[in-house]
C-alpha positions in Angstrom: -110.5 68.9 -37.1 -110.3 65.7 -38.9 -111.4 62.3 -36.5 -109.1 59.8 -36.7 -109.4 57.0 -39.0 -107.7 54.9 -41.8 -107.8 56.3 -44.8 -109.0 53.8 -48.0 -106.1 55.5 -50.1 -103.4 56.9 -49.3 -101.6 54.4 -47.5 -98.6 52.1 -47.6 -99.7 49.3 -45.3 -102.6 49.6 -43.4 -102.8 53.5 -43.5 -102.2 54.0 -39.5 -99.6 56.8 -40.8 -101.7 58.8 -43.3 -104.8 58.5 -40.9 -102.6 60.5 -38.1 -101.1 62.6 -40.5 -104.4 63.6 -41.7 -105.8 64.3 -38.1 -102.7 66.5 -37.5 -102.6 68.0 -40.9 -99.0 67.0 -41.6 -97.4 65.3 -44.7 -98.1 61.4 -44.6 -94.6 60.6 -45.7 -92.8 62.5 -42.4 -94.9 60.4 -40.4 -94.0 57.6 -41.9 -90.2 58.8 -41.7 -90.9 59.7 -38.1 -92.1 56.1 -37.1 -89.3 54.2 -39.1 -86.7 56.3 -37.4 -88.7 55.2 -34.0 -88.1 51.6 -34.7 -84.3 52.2 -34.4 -84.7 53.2 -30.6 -86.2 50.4 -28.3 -89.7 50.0 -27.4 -93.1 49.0 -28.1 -93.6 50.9 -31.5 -94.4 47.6 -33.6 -96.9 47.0 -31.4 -98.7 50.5 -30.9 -98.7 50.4 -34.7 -100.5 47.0 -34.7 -102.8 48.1 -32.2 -103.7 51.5 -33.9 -104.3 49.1 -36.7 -107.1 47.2 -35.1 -108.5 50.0 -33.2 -108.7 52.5 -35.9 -112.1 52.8 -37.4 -111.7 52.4 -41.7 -112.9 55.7 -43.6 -115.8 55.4 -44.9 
């Protein structure tokens, strides 16, 4: 299995979305449909995003 991390291509913003669709082996673009369709519901997912930002190692 893949570790996590953000890939260098792939990705839209910061590649949070692609680096977890990679580790699950799902298509980047349901993910990222997943997570936008999470932001109409209440909660923290802004800010687990911007923290997976940080936290998540780059690919090297």
């Amino acid at each position: 299995m893949n570790s996590l991390v953000r890939p260098r291509r792939d990705r839209m913003i910061a590649g949070v979305c692609s680096g977890i669709a990679r580790r699950f082996g799902v298509s980047a673009n349901l993910v990222r449909v997943v997570f936008l369709v999470s932001l109409l519901i209440p909660g923290p997912q802004f800010l687990i995003y911007l923290a997976a930002w940080i936290l998540m190692p780059q690919e090297v």
